[in-house]
ZAMAR-65559 format. One record per residue (C-alpha): chain; x, y, z. Coordinates in Angstrom, 2 decimals. Layout:
rec lodo A, east X, north Y, up Z .
...
END
This chain:
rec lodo A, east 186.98, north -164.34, up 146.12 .
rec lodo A, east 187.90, north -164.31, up 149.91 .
rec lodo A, east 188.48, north -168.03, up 151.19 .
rec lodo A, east 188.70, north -168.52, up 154.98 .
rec lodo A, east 187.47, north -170.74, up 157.46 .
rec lodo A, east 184.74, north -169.94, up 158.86 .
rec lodo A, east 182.41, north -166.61, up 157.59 .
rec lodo A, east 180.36, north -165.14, up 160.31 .
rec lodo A, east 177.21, north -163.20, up 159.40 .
rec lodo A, east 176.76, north -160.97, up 162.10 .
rec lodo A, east 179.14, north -158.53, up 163.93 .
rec lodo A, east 177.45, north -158.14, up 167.33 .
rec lodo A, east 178.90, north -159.33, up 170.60 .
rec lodo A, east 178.12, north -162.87, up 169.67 .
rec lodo A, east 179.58, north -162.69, up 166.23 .
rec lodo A, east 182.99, north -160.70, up 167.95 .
rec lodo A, east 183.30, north -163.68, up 170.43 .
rec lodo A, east 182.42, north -166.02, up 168.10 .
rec lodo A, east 185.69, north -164.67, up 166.11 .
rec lodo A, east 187.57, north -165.15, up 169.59 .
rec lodo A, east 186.84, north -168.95, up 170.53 .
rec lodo A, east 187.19, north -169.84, up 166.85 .
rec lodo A, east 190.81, north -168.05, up 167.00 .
rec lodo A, east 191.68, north -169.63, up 169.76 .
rec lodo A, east 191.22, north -173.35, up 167.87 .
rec lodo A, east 193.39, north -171.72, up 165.18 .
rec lodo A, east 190.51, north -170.85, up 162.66 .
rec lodo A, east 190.02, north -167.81, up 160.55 .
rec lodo A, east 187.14, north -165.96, up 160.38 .
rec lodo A, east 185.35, north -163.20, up 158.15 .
rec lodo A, east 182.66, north -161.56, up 160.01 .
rec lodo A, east 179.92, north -159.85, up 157.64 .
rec lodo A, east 177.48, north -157.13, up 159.23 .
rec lodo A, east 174.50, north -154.80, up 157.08 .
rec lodo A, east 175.18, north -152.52, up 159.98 .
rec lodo A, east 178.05, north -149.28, up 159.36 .
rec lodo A, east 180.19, north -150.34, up 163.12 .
rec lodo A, east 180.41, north -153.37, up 165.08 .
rec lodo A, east 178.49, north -154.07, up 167.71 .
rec lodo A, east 174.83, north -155.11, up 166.82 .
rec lodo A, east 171.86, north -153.74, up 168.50 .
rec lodo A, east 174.65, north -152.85, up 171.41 .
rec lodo A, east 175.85, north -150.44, up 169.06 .
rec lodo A, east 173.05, north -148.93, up 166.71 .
rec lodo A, east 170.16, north -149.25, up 169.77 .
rec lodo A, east 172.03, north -148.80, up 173.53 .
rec lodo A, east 175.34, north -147.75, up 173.07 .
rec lodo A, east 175.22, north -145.30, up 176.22 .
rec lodo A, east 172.74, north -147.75, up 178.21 .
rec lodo A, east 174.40, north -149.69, up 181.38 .
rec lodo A, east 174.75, north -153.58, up 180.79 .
rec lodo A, east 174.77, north -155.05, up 184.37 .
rec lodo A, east 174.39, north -158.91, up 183.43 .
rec lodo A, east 178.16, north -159.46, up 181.59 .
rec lodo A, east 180.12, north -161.55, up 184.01 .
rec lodo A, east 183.11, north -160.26, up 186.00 .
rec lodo A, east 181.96, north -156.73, up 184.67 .
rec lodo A, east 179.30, north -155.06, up 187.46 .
rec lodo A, east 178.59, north -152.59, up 184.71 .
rec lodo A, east 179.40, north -151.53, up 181.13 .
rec lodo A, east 177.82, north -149.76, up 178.48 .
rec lodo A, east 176.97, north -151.22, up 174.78 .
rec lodo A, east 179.96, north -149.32, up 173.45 .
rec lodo A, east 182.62, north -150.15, up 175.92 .
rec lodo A, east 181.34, north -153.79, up 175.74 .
rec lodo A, east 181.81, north -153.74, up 171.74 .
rec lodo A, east 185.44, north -151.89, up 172.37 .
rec lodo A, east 186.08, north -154.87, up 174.86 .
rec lodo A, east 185.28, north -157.46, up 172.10 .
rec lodo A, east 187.14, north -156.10, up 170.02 .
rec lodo A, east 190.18, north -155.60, up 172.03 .
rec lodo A, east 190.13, north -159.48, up 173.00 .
rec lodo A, east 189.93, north -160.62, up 169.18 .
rec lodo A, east 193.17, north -158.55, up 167.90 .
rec lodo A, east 195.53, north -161.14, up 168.43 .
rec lodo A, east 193.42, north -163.48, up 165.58 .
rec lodo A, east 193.64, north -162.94, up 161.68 .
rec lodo A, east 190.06, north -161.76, up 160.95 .
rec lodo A, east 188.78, north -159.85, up 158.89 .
rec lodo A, east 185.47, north -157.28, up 158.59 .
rec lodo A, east 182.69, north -156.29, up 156.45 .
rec lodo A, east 180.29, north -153.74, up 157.45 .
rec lodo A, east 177.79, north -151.55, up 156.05 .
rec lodo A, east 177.16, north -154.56, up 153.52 .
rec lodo A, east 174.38, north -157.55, up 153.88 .
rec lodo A, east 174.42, north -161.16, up 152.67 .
rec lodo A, east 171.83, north -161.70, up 150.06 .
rec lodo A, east 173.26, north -164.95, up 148.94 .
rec lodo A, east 174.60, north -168.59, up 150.81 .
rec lodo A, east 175.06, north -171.90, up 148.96 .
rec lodo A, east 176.14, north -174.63, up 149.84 .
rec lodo A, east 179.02, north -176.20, up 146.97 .
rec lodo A, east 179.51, north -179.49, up 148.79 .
rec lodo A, east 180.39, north -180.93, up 152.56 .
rec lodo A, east 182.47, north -177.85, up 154.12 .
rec lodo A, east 182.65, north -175.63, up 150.97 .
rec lodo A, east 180.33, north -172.65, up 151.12 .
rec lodo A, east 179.73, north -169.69, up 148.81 .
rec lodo A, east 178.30, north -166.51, up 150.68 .
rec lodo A, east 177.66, north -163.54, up 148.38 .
rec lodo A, east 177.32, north -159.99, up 149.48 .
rec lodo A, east 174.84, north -156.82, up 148.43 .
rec lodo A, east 177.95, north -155.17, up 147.43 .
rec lodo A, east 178.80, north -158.08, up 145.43 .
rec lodo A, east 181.80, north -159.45, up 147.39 .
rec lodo A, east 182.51, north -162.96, up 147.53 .
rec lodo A, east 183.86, north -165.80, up 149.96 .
rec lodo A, east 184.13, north -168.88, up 150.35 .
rec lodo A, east 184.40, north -170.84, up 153.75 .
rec lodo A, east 184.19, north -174.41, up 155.31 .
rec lodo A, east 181.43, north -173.34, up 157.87 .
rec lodo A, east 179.03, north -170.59, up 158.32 .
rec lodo A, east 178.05, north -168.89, up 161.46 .
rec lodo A, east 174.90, north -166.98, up 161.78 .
rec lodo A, east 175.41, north -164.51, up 164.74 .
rec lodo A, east 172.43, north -162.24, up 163.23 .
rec lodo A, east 170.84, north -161.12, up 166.63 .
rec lodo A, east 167.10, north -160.37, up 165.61 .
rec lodo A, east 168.20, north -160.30, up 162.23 .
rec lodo A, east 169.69, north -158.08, up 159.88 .
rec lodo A, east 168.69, north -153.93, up 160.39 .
rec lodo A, east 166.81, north -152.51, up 157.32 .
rec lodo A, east 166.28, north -148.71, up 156.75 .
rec lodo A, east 162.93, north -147.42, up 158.32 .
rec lodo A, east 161.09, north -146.46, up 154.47 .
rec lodo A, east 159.99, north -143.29, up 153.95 .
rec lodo A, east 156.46, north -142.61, up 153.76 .
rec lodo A, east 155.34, north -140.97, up 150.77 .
rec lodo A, east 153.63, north -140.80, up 147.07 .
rec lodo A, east 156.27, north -142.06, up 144.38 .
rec lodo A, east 159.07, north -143.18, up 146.85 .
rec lodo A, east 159.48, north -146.62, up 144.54 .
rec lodo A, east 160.10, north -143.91, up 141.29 .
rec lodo A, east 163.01, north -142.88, up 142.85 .
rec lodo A, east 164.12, north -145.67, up 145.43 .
rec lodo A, east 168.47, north -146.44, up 144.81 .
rec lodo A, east 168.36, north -143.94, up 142.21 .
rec lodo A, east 168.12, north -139.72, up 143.95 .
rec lodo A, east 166.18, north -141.51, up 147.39 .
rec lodo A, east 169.30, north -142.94, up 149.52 .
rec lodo A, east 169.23, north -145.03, up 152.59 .
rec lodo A, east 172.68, north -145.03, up 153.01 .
rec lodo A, east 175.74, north -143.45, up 151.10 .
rec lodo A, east 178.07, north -145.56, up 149.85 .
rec lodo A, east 179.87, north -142.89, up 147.40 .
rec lodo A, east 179.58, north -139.04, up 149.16 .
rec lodo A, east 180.84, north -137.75, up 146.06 .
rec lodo A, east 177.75, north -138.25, up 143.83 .
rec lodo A, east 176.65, north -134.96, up 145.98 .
rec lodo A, east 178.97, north -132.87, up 145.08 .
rec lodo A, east 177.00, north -129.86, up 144.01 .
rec lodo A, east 173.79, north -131.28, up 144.36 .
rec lodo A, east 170.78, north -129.65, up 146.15 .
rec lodo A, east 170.03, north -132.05, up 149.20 .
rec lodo A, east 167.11, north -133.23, up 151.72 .
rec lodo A, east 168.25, north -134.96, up 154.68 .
rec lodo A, east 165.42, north -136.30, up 156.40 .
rec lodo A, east 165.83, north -137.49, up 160.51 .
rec lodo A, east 166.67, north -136.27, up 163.86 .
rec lodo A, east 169.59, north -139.19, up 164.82 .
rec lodo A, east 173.17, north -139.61, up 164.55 .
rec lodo A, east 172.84, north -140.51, up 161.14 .
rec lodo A, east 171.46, north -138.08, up 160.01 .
rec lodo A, east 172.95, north -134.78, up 161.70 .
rec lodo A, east 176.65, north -137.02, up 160.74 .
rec lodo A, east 175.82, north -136.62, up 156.99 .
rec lodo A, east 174.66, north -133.00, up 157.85 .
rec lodo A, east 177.91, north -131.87, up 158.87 .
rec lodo A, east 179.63, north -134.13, up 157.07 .
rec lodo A, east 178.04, north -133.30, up 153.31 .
rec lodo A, east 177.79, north -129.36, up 154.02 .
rec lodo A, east 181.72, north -129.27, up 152.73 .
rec lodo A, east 180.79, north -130.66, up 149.38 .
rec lodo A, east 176.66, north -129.67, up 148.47 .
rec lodo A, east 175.56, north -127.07, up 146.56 .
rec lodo A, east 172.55, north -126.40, up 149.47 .
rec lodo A, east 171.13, north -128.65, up 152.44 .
rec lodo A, east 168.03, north -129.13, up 153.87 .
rec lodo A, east 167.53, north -130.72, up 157.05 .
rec lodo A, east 164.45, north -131.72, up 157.83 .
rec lodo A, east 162.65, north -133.38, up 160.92 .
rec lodo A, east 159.64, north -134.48, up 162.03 .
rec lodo A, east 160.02, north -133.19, up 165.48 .
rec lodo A, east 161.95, north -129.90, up 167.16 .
rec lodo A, east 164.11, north -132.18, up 169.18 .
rec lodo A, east 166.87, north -134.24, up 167.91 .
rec lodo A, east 167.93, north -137.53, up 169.39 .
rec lodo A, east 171.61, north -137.18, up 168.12 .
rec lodo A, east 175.04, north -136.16, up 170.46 .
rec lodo A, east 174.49, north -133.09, up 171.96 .
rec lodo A, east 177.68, north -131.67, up 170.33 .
rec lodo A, east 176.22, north -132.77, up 167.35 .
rec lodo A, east 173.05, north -130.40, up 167.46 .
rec lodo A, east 175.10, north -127.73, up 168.48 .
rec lodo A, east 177.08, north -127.81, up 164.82 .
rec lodo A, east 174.34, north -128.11, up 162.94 .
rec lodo A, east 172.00, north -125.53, up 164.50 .
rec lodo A, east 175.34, north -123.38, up 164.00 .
rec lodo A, east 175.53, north -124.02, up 160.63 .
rec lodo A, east 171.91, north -123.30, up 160.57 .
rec lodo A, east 172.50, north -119.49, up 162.27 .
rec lodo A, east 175.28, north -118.92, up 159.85 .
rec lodo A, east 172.91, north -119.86, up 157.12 .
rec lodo A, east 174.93, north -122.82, up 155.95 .
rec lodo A, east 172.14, north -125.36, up 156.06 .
rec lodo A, east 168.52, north -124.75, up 155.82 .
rec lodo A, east 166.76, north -126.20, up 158.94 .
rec lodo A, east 162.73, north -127.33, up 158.67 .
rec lodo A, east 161.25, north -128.84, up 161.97 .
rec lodo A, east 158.18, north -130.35, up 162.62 .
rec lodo A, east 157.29, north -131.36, up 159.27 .
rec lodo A, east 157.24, north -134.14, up 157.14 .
rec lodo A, east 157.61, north -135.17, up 153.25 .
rec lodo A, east 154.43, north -136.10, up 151.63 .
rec lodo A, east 155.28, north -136.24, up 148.06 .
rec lodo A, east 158.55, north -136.61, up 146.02 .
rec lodo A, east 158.30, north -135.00, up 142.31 .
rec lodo A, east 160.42, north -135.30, up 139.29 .
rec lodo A, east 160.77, north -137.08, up 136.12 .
rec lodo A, east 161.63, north -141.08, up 135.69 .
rec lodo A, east 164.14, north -141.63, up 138.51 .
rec lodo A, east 165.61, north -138.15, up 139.10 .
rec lodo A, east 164.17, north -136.19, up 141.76 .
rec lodo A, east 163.62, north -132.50, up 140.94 .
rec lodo A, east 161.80, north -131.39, up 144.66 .
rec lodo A, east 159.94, north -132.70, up 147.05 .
rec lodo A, east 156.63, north -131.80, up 149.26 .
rec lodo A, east 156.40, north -131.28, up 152.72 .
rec lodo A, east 153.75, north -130.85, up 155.44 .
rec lodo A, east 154.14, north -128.76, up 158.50 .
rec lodo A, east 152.49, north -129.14, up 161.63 .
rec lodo A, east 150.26, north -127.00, up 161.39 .
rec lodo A, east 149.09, north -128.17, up 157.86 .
rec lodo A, east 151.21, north -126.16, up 155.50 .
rec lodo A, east 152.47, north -126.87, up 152.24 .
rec lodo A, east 155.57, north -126.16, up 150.42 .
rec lodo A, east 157.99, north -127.96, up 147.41 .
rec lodo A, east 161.88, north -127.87, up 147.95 .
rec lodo A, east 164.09, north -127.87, up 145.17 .
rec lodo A, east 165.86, north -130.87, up 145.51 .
rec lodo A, east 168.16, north -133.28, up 143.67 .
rec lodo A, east 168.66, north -135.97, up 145.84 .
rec lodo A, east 166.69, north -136.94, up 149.36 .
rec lodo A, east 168.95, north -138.75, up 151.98 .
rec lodo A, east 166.83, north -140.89, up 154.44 .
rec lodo A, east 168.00, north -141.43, up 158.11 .
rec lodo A, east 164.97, north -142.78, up 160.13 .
rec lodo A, east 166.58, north -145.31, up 162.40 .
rec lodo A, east 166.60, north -149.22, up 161.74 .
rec lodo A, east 164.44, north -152.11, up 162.16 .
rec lodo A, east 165.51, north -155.63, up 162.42 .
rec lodo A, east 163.99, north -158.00, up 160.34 .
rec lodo A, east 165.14, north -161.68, up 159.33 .
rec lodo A, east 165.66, north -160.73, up 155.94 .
rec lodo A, east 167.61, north -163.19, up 153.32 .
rec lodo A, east 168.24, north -165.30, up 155.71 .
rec lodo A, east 164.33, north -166.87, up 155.68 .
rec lodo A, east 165.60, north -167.51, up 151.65 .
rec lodo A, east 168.63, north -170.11, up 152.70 .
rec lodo A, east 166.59, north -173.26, up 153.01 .
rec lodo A, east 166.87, north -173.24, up 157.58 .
rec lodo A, east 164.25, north -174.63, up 159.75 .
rec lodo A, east 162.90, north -171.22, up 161.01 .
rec lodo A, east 160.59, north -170.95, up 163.93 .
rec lodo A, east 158.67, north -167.34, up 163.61 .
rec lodo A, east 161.64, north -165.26, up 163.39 .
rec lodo A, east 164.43, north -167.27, up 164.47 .
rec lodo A, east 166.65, north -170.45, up 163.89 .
rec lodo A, east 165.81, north -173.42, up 165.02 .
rec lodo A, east 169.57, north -175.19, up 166.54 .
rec lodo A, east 170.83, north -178.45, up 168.56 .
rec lodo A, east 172.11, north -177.86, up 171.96 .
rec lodo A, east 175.02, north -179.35, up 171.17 .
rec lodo A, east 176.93, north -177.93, up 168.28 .
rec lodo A, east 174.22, north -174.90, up 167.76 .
rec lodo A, east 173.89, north -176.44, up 164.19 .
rec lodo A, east 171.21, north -175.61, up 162.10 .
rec lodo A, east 168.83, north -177.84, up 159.78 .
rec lodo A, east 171.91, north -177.75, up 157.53 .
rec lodo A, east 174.94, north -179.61, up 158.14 .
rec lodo A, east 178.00, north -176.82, up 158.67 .
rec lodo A, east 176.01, north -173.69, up 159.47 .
rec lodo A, east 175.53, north -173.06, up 162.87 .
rec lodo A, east 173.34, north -170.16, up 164.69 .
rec lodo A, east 174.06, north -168.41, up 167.86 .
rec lodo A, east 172.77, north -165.69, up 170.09 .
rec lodo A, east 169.16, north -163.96, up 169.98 .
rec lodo A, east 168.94, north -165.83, up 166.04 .
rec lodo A, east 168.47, north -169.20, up 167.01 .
rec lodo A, east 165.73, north -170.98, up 169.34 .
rec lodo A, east 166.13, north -174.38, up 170.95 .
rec lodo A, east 163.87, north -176.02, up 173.69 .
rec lodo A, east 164.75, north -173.30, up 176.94 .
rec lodo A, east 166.14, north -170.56, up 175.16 .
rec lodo A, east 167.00, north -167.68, up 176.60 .
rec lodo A, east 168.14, north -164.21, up 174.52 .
rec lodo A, east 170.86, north -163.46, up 177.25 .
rec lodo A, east 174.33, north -162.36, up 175.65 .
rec lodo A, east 176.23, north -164.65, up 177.91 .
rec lodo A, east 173.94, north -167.57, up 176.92 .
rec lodo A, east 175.31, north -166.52, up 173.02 .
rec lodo A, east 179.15, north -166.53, up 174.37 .
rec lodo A, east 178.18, north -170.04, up 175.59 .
rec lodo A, east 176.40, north -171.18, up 172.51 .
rec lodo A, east 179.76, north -169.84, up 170.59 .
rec lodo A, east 182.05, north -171.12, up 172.70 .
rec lodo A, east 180.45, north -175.21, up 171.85 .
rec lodo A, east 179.67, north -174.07, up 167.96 .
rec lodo A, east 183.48, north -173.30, up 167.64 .
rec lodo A, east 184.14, north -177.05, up 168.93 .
rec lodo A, east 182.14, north -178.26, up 166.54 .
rec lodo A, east 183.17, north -176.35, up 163.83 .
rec lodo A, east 186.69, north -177.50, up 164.33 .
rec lodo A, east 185.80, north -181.23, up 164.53 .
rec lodo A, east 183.94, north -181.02, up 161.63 .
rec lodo A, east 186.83, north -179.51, up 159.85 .
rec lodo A, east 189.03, north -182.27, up 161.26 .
rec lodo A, east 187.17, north -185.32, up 161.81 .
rec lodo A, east 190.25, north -187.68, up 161.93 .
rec lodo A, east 191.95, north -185.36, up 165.19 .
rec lodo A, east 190.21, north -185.28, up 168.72 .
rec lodo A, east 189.56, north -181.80, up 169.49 .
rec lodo A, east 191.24, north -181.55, up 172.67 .
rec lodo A, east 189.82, north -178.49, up 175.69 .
rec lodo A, east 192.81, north -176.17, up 176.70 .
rec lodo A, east 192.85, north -174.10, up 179.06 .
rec lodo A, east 194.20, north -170.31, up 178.18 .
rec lodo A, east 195.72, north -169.98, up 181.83 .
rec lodo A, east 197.99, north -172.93, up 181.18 .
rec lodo A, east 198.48, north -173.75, up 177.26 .
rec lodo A, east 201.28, north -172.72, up 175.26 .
rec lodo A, east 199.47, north -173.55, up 172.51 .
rec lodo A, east 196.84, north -170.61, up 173.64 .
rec lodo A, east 199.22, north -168.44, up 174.51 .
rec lodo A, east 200.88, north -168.19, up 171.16 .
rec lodo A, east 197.82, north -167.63, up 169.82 .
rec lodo A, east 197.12, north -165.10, up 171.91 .
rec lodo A, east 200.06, north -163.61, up 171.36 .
rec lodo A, east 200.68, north -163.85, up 175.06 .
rec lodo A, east 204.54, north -163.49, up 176.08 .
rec lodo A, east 205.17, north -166.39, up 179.11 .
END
């Protein structure tokens, strides 16, 4: 069990600066993300895309906005879990909350923040006969343990990051590789495509474009090959043990429509004063919530943190005023900071 103050479900920019005003109140946080790197959609959708709406910065990129983030909050005790989603939040009593994890981690906290952006990013499925035969058992969406493919015969289905990262990464330990994609260009780093399609030449991989797997065959949850379909109508079966599946993400609300909030459509509905949600000690900020005037600006989410941490902290301490200091002047903010005067 990991107690701290406050756990934040989301690691996005509004979930990073969410760990930075609560720090600066002298809070701890424990930010949880379903997502393998901070960052949110910054991250897994425009990393290399210019942001030109951040104030004080004329121009930054997803990444170097994330790196930013992260930069200010490394003064504060905080910790991080990523590439692991929240299936489970109860509430035990008034500021005492139980938040349970896929990967069946625990914590409890005084306060819950929901920083999910448009909610948390699922696994585009694959498309095919008997994919729920073999679905967590030889059909991955994500690998938790590379060593269960040691020796194994292996599709890797996708034309991203993902996918051509597990390529290179998994040719050191598999017994044989396939690569397949559904299209002759990739959409991963050009450097990348250059190491696979080398591998490839050097007949280190086996590399099938423009095709796609119909069918997966084998007996009760192990798969023993699978079926694909060119483009030009072809058939073939691959040997296969185990089929890794990298088609991108798609945000969807997820456990969170479970927990008991007043959801509007897809989001959270929130007061514009604390950003507190239907329940008492779990607030919502950035593109999750809705209020009357909403807008799904990141600097409206800093803003929305910035008066959920205030509340957070008088709600933790209801007999001390919560007084505003100032980070130019405070001692108190500079310690916490870590700033030498």
């Amino acid at each position: 069990m990991i107690k701290t103050d406050v756990v934040i479900i989301g690691a996005g920019p509004c979930g990073l600066f969410q760990v930075f005003e609560l720090g600066l109140l002298g809070l701890k946080c424990e930010v949880i993300d379903s997502i393998r790197s901070p960052g949110g959609q910054c991250t897994e959708l425009y990393p290399d895309k210019p942001i030109y709406d951040i104030p004080a910065i004329p121009i930054c990129t997803g990444q170097e906005l994330t790196e930013a983030l992260l930069q200010q909050i490394e003064p504060f005790d905080y910790g991080m879990t990523l590439n692991d989603e929240v299936i489970a939040l109860e509430k035990l009593a008034e500021n005492n909350f139980l938040i349970e994890t896929n990967a069946g981690k625990k914590f409890q906290s005084k306060a819950v923040v929901i920083a999910g952006g448009v909610g948390s990013f699922q696994p585009r499925q694959l498309r095919a006969n008997n994919v729920e035969q073999f679905s967590n058992e030889s059909l991955h969406y994500s690998v938790k343990d590379s060593s269960v493919f040691q020796n194994k015969h292996l599709a890797i289905l996708g034309g991203g990051d993902s996918a051509l990262d597990w390529v290179l990464d998994l040719v050191k330990i598999a017994s044989e590789i396939t690569l397949i994609h559904r299209r002759d260009e990739f959409r991963a780093v050009p450097a990348s495509v250059s190491k696979m399609r080398q591998l490839y030449s050097e007949g280190k991989i086996n590399l099938i474009e423009n095709a796609k797997v119909t069918d997966l065959i084998g007996e009760k949850n192990q798969l023993t090959s699978c079926r694909i379909e060119t483009k030009d109508g072809m058939e073939r079966d691959i040997k296969i043990d185990n089929i890794l599946v990298f088609f991108g993400l798609a945000p969807k609300l997820g456990p969170i429509a479970d927990w008991g909030l007043n959801i509007n459509r897809k989001t959270i509905n929130v007061d514009t004063e604390k950003f507190q949600t239907s329940e008492s000690g779990i607030f919502a900020v950035g593109d999750i919530n809705f209020y009357p005037g909403k807008k799904k600006l990141i600097l409206s989410g800093f803003h929305e943190a910035a008066l959920a941490a205030f509340a957070i902290k008088q709600q933790l301490e209801p007999n001390k005023k919560v007084h505003l200091q100032y980070t130019t002047t405070s001692s108190i903010m500079h310690e916490r900071l870590g700033v030498n005067e």
